[in-house]
C-alpha positions in Angstrom: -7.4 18.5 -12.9 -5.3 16.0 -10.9 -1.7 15.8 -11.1 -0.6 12.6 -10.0 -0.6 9.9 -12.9 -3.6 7.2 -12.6 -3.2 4.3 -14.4 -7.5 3.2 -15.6 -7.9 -0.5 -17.1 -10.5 -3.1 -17.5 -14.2 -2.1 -17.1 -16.8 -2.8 -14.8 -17.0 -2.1 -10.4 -14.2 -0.1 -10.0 -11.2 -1.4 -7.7 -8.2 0.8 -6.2 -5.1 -0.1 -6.0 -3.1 1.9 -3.5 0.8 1.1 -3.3 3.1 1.6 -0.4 6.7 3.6 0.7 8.9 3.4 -2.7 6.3 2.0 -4.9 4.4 2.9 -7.9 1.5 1.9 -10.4 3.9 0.2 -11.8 4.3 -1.8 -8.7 0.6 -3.6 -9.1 1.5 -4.9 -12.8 0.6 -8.1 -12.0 -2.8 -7.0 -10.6 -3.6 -5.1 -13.3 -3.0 -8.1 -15.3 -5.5 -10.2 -13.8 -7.9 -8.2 -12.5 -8.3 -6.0 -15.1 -10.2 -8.6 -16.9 -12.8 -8.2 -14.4 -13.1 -4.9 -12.6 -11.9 -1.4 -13.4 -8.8 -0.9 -12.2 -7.6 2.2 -11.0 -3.6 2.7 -9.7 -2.8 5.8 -8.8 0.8 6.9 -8.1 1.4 9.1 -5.3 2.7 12.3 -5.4 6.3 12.0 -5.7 6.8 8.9 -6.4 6.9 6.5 -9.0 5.4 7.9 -12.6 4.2 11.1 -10.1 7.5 11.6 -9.3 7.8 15.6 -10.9 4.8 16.1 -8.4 5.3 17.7 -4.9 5.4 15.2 -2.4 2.9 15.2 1.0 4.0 14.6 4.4 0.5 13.2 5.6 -1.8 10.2 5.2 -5.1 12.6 5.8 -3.2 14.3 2.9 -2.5 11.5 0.7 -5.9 10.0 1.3 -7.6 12.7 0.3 -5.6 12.9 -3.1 -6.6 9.7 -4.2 -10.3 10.6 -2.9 -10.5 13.7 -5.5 -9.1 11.5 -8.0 -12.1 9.0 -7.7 -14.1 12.3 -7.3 -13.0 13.6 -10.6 -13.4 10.5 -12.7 -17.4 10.6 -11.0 -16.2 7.0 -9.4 -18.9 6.5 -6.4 -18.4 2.9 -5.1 -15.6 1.2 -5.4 -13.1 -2.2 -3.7 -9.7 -0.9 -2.0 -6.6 -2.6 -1.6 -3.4 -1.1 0.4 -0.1 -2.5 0.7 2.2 -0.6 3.7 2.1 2.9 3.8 -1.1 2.2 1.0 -3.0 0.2 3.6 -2.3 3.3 5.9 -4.0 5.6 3.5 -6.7 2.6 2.6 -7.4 2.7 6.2 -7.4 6.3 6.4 -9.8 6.7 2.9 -12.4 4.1 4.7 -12.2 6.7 7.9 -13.2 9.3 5.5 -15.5 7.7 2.7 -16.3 4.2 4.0 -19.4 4.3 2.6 -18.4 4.2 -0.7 -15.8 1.7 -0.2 -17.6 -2.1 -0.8 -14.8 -4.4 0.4 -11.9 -3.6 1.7 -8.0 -5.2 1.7 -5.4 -4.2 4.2 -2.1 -5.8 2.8 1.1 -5.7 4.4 0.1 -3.2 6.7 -0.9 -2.1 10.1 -3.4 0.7 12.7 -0.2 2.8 13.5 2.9 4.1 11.2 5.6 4.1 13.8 5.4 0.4 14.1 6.5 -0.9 17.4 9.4 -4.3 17.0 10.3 -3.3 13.7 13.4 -4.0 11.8 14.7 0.0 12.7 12.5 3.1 13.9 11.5 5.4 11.3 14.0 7.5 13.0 16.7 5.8 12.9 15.5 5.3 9.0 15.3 9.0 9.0 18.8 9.6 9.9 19.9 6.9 7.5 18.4 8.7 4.3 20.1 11.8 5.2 23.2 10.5 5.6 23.0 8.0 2.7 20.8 9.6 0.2 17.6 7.6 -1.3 19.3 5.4 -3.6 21.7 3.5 -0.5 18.6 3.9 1.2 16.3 1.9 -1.3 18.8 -0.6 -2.0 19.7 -1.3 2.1 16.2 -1.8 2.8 13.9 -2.4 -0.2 15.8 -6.6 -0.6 14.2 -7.2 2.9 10.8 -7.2 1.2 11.7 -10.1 -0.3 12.4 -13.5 0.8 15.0 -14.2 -1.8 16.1 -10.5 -2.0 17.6 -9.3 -5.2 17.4 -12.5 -6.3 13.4 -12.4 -7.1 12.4 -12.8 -10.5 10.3 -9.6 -9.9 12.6 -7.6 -7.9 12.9 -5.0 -10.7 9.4 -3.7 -10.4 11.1 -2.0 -6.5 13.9 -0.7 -8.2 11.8 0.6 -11.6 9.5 2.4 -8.6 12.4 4.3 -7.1 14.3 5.3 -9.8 13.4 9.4 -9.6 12.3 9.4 -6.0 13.7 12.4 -4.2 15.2 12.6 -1.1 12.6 15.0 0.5 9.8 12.6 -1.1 11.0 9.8 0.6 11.4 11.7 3.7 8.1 13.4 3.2 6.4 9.8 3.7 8.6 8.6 6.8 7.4 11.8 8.7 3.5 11.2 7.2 3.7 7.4 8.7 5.6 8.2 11.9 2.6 10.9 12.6 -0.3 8.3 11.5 -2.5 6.3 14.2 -5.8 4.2 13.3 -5.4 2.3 15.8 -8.7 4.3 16.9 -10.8 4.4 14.1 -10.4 0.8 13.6 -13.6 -0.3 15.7 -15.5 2.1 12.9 -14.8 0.2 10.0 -17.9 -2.0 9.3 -16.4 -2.9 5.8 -15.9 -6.6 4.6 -12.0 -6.9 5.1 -9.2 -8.8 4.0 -5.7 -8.9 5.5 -3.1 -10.1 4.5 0.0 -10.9 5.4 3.4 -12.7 4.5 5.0 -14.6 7.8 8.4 -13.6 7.0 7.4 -10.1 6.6 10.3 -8.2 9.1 8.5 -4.4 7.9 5.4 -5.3 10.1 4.9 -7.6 12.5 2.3 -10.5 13.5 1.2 -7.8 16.1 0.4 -5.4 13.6 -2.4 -7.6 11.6 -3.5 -9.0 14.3 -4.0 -5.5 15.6 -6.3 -5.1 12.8 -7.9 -8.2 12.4 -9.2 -8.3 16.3 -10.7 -5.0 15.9 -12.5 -4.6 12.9 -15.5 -6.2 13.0 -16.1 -8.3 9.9 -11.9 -8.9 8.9 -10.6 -12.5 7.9 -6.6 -12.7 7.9 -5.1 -15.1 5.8 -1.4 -15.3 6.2 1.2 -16.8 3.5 4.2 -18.7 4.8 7.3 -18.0 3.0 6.9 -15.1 2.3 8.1 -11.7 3.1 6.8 -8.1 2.9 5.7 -8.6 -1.4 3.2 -11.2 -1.6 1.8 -9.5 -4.6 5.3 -9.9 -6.3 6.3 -13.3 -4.7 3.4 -15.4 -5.2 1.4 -13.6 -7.5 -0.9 -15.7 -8.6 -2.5 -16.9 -5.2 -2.4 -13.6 -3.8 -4.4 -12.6 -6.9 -6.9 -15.4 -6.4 -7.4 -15.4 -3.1 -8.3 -11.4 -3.4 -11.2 -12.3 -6.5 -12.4 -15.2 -4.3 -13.3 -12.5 -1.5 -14.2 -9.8 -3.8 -16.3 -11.8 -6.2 -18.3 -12.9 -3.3 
């Protein structure tokens, strides 16, 4: 049996939802929302954090791949569409490496090919030391506004702060040290899937680089970039994030 809690809505071709660094099922409420009305929609949260959060974190995205693989596995789920968002596109990336025939079309949000990201706001280092020193909460609420264009002040800011609530230390550790050891950069030429990025333009977690990275090397990718916004499209505009993603998987 799997551990981690799954959230499973809606019926019809499966779509997974994978969430990012502080996040949670909880985090895609919007998504599951909308699309739920179409597809089956599977959220999963990882171990350690969110609604998984009494479950023992892992420090790798091979690892945390391969625990949302067995939990399509176990619920006999064969083909399916897959979203990322940060660290989630990381492990999106990383589940096409090891499945990506079973993975129809494919959405890298947010995201980039390597973990230790090169021009961003602080190294994963430095963000290292900083959670020692300040503990997860300081650290959550230092960094997590950032993802926002209007900071604390978004009407769906609470959704980041819900996610983080029971998030240990060593958790949110755990997955600094999984994305600092993470490279795709070459695997990326092997992904023949139908792919979506997506990116806000005021995102400061990764850069223009970083999707650009991805969209010149795989093959069949279209990037589609929202101004104004900043590391949560899915949160700040909702509901043409959501449309744009059924346009391309309805296709």
């Amino acid at each position: 049996m799997n551990d981690i809690y799954v959230d499973d809505l809606g019926e019809g071709f499966p779509f997974v939802l994978v969430h990012g660094y502080w996040g949670s099922s909880e985090m895609w409420t919007l998504q599951k929302e909308f699309f739920s009305r179409y597809y089956r929609v599977i959220t999963p949260a990882l171990p350690g954090f969110g609604e998984s959060h009494n479950v023992k974190s892992l420090n790798s995205i091979n690892k945390m791949a391969k625990k949302i693989i067995s939990v399509l596995d176990q619920k006999k789920i064969d083909k399916f569409h897959l979203i990322g968002h940060s660290m989630g596109g990381m492990i999106a990336q990383e589940i096409t490496k090891l499945i990506g025939d079973r993975v129809n079309k494919l959405i890298c949000f947010a995201t980039g090919p390597i973990g230790d990201i090169p021009g961003r706001f602080e190294t994963l280092d430095e963000t290292r030391e900083k959670l020692k020193k300040e503990g997860s909460q300081i650290s959550f609420s230092r960094v997590s506004p950032k993802w926002f264009v209007k900071g604390v002040e978004d009407k769906n800011y609470f959704l980041c702060e819900n996610a983080v609530k029971n998030v240990s230390l060593e958790t949110a550790d755990n997955a600094l040290i999984a994305m600092k050891n993470w490279s795709g950069i070459e695997n990326l030429k092997n992904i023949k899937n139908d792919t979506l990025i997506i990116w806000g333009d005021k995102d400061t977690s990764y850069n223009f680089d970083q999707v650009d990275t991805l969209n010149k090397n795989i093959k069949n990718s279209h990037l589609e970039i929202f101004k104004g916004c900043a590391h949560n499209v899915h949160l700040e505009q909702p509901d043409q994030f959501n449309n744009l993603i059924q346009e391309f998987i309805s296709e």
